[in-house]
C-alpha positions in Angstrom: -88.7 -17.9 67.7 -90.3 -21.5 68.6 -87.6 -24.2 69.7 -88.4 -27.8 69.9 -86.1 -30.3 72.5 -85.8 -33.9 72.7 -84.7 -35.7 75.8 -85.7 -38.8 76.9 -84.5 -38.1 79.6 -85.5 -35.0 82.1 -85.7 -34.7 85.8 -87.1 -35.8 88.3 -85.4 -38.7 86.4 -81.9 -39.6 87.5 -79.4 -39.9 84.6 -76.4 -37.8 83.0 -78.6 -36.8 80.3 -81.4 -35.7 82.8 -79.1 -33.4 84.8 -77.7 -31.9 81.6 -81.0 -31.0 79.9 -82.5 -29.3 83.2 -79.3 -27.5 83.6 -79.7 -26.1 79.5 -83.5 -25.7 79.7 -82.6 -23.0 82.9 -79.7 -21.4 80.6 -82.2 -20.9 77.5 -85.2 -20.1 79.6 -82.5 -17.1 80.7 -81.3 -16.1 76.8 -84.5 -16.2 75.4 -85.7 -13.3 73.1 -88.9 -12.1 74.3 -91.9 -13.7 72.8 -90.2 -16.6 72.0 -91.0 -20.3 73.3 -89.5 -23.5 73.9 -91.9 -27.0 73.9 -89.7 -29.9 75.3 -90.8 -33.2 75.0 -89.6 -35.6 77.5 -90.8 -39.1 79.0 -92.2 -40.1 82.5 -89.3 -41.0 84.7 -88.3 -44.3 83.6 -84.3 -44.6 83.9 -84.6 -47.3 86.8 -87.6 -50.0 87.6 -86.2 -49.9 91.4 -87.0 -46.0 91.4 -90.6 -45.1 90.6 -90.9 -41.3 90.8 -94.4 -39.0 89.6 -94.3 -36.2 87.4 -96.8 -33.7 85.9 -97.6 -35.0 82.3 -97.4 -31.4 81.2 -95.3 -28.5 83.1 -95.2 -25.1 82.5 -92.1 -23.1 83.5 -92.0 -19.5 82.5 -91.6 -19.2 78.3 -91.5 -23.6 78.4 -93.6 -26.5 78.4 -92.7 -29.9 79.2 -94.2 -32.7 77.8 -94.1 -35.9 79.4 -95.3 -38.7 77.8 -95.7 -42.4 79.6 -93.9 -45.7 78.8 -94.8 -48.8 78.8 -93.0 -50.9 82.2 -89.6 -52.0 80.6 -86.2 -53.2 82.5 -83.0 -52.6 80.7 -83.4 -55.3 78.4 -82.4 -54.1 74.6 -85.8 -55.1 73.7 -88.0 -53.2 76.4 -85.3 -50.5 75.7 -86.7 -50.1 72.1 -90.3 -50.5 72.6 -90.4 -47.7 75.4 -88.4 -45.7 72.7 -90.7 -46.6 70.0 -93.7 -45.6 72.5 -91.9 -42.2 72.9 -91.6 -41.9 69.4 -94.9 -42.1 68.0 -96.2 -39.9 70.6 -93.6 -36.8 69.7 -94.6 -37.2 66.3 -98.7 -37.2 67.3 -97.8 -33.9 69.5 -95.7 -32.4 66.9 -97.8 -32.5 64.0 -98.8 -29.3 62.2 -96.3 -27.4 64.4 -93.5 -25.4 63.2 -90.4 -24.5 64.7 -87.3 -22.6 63.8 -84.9 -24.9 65.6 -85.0 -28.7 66.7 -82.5 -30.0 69.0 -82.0 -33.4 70.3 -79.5 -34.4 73.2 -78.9 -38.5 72.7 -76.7 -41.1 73.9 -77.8 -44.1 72.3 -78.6 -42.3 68.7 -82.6 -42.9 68.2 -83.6 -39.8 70.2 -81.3 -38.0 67.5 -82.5 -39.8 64.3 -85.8 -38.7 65.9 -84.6 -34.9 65.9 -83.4 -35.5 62.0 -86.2 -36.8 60.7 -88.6 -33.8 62.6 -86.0 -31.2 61.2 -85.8 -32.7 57.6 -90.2 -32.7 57.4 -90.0 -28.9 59.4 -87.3 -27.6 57.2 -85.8 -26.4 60.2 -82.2 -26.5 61.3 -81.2 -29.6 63.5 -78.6 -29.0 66.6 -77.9 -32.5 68.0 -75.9 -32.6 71.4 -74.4 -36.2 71.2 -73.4 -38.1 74.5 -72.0 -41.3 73.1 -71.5 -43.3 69.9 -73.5 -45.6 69.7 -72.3 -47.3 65.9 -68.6 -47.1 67.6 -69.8 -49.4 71.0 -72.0 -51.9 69.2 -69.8 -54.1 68.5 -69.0 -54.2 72.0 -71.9 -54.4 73.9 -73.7 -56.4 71.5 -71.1 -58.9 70.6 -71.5 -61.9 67.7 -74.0 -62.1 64.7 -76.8 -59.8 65.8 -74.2 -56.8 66.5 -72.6 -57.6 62.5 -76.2 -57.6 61.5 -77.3 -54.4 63.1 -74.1 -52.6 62.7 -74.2 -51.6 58.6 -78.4 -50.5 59.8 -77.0 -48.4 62.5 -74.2 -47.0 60.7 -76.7 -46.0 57.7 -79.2 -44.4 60.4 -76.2 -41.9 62.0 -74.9 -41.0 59.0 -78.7 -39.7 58.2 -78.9 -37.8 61.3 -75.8 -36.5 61.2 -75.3 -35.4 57.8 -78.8 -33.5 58.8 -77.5 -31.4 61.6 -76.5 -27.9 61.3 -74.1 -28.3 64.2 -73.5 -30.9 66.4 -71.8 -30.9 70.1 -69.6 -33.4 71.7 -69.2 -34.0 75.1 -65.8 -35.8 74.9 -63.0 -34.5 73.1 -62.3 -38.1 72.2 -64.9 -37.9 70.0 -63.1 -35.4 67.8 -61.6 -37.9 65.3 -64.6 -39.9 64.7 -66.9 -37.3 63.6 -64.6 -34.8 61.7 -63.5 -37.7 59.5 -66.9 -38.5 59.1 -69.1 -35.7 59.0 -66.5 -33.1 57.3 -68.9 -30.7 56.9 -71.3 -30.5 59.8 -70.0 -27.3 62.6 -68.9 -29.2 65.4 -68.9 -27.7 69.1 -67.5 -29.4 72.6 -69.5 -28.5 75.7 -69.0 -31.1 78.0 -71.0 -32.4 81.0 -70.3 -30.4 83.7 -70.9 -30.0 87.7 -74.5 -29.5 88.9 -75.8 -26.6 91.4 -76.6 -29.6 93.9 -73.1 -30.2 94.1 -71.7 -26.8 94.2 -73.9 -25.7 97.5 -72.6 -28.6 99.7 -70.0 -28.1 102.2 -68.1 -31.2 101.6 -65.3 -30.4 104.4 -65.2 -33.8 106.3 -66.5 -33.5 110.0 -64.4 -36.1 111.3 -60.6 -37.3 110.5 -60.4 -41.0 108.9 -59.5 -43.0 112.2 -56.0 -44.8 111.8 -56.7 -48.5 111.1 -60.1 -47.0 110.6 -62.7 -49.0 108.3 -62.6 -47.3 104.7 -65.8 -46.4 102.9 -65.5 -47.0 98.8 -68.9 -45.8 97.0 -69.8 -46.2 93.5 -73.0 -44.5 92.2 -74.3 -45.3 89.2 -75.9 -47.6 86.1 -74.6 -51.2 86.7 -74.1 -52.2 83.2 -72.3 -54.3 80.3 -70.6 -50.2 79.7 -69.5 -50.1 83.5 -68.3 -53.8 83.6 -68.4 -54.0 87.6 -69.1 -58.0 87.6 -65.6 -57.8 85.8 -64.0 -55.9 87.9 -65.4 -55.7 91.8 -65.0 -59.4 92.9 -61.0 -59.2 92.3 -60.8 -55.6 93.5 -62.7 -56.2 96.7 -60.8 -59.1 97.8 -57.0 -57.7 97.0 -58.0 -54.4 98.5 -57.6 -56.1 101.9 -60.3 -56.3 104.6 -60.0 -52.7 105.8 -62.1 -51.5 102.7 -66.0 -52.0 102.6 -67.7 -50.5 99.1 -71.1 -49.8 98.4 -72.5 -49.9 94.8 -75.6 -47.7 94.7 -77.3 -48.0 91.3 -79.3 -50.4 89.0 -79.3 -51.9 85.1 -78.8 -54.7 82.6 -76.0 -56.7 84.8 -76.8 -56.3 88.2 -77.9 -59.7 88.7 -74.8 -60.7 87.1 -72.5 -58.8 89.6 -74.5 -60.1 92.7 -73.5 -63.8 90.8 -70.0 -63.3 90.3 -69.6 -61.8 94.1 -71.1 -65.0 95.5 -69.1 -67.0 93.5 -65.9 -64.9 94.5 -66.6 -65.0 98.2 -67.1 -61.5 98.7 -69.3 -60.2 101.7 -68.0 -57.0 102.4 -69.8 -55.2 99.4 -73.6 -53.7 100.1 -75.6 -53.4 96.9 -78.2 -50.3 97.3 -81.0 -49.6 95.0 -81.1 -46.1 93.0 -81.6 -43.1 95.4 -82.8 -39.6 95.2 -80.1 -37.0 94.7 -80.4 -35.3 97.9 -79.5 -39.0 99.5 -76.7 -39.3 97.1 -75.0 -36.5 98.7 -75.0 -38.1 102.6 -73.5 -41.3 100.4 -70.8 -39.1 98.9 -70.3 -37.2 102.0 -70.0 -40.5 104.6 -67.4 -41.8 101.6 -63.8 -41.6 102.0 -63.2 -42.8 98.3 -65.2 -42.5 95.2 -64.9 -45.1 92.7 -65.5 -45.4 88.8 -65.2 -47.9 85.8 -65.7 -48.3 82.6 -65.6 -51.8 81.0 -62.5 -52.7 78.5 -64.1 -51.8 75.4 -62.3 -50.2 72.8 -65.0 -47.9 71.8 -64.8 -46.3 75.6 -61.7 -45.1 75.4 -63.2 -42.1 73.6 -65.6 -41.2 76.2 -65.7 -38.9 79.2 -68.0 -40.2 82.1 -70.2 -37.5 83.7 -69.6 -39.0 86.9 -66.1 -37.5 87.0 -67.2 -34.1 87.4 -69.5 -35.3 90.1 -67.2 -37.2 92.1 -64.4 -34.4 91.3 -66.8 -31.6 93.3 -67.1 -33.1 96.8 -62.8 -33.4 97.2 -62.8 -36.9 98.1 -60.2 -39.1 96.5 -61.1 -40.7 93.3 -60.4 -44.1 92.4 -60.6 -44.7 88.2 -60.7 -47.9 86.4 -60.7 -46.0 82.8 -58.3 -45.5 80.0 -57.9 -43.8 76.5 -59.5 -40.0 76.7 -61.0 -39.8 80.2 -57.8 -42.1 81.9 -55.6 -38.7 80.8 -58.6 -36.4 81.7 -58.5 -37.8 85.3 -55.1 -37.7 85.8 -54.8 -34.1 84.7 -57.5 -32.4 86.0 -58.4 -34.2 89.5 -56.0 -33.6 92.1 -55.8 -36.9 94.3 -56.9 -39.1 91.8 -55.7 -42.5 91.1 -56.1 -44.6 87.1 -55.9 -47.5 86.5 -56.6 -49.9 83.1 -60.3 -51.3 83.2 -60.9 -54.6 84.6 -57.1 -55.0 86.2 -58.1 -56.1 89.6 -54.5 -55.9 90.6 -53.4 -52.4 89.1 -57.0 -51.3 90.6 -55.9 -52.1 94.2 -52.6 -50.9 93.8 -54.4 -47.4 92.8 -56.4 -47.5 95.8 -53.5 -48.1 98.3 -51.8 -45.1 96.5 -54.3 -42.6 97.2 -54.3 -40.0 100.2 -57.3 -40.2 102.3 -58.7 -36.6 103.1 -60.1 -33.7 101.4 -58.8 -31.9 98.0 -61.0 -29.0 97.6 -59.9 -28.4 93.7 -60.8 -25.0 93.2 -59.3 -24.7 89.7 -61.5 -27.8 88.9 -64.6 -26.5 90.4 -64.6 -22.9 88.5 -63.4 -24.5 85.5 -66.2 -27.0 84.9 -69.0 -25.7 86.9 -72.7 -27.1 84.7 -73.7 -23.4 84.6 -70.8 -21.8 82.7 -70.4 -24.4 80.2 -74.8 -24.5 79.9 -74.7 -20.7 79.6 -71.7 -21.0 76.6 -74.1 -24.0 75.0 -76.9 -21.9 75.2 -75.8 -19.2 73.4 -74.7 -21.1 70.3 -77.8 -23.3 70.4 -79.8 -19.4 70.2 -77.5 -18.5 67.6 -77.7 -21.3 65.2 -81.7 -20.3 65.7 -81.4 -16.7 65.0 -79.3 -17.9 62.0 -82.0 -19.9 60.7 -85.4 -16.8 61.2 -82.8 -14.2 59.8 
């Protein structure tokens, strides 16, 4: 048995797709048939200019290798976006050639690493498992507004109907995706294992060591990309100033619109927010602990109503109140399954500080939350079908 991953994303890189893949690379490494043999081919770590960050170009760890490859320098322009993709492309298919493999899987957000996967599988004749993160056809429109997104949406929409009518199965991680790909893709197996809580999380004692201080400054932290998807220059600037003067956020994270934000918060008068480049995980944990509320958005797109950010499970883990400018699937998902959590519609600066004045300061540790969507249960059930759609395939 011979497995080939895609991810162009894989630690020590810092993203939701990075966290997931290490997390399912341990799972498989520990279902693994004996003699078999995974090869996953990755990038150098390239999520954020702000954060460089050295890797081996080639890693062995126990029945794996990890491949690597170097980019080209790119921001998170669309156009440096597809050039570094294009880069990664060309060298998968140069590493790849003349190998067989009995199963190709490709975890993608923004569909390319995916059509990648298809087009491998279809030339292989080997089965195709594609573990999708977002749809990317659905938010077009959206982020890419006007006469290029009509003109790129019919190519887009041609190119995921190709890789997904190639797939033997294909996972979810929203079950607001549901709709859009069972009317669709009819006949493709479709599983839901969503993103999950890490390890690094899970080992933390995130009891507070000291009680909030009456009249006390309040700490509000969001961690994360600062994009067109996470709309913050839409939303902060109002937020800030109607949360009152007791409240001092901290935006930890870089992308496409952070100039924008830094803009629109001089232009709104706001001083009391502290913009801090990407950081390492273990410092992102002191952030999260030193917080006393944990804040989220998405921008008011329809597309993202379908989606489930894998920064709720995150902020979920460490029991401090979460704040939640999100609506459609994840806006129910919050309010059901974190305890002291507060929604609110995306980009309503009013309803926004009206949710954060609702929320009770202190620690929830959420148990039921915790056991229920710890990374390595839901890794270890999304291992075992990815090995079974293999064994399938060889018997």
């Amino acid at each position: 048995m011979k497995l080939l991953l895609l991810s162009f994303y894989f630690p020590p890189d810092l993203s939701a797709g990075s966290f997931r893949m290490s997390a399912l690379l341990e799972a498989l490494l520990a279902g693994l048939p004996a003699g078999a043999q995974i090869d996953l081919v990755t990038t150098q770590p390239n999520r954020y200019a702000t954060l460089q960050q050295d890797a081996p170009e080639v890693e062995e760890r126990g029945a794996a290798r990890i491949y690597r490859i170097p980019l080209p320098p790119h921001r998170s322009g669309m156009g440096d976006q597809a050039r570094a993709f294009f880069a990664y492309d060309r060298a998968v298919a140069r590493l790849v050639r003349g190998k067989r493999y009995d199963l190709v899987f490709a975890t993608s957000s923004r569909l390319m690493t995916a059509f990648l996967g298809a087009r491998l599988a279809r030339a292989m004749h080997a089965p195709l498992y594609l573990d999708i993160r977002d749809i990317f056809v659905d938010t077009l429109g959206d982020v890419l507004p006007g006469v290029k997104g009509r003109l790129l949406a019919p190519l887009f929409a041609a190119v995921e109907r190709y890789t997904m009518q190639s797939a033997a199965r294909i996972n979810l991680v929203s079950e607001g995706f549901r709709e859009y790909f069972a009317t669709r893709y009819p006949s493709v197996s479709l599983e839901f294992f969503s993103n999950g809580i890490d390890d690094d999380f899970l080992s933390v004692d995130w009891r507070p060591t000291t009680a909030v201080p009456a009249g006390g400054r309040l700490r509000v932290v969001y961690a994360g990309n600062i994009g067109e998807g996470q709309g913050l220059h839409k939303i902060l600037p109002g937020l800030v100033r109607r949360a009152g003067e007791r409240y001092t956020f901290t935006v930890v994270g870089d992308g496409g619109r952070r100039a924008l934000l830094v803009e629109e918060l001089k232009k709104a008068g706001v001083t009391n927010v502290r913009l801090l480049s990407p950081v390492p995980r273990k410092q992102l944990i002191e952030l999260y602990r030193d917080a006393d509320v944990l804040f989220l958005h998405l921008n008011d797109y329809p597309a993202f109503a379908k989606v489930l950010p894998s920064k709720i499970f995150e902020y979920a883990a460490t029991g401090r109140p979460v704040l939640a400018g999100v609506g459609g699937y994840a806006g129910d998902f919050v309010a059901r399954e974190v305890t002291n959590s507060a929604v609110f519609s995306p980009c309503d600066a009013e309803g926004g500080a009206r949710a954060l004045h609702s929320l009770e300061l202190g620690w929830s540790p959420r148990i039921e939350f915790i056991q229920k969507f710890s990374r390595a249960t839901i890794t270890g059930r999304f291992a075992s079908s990815l090995l079974e759609t293999c064994t399938q395939s060889t018997s």
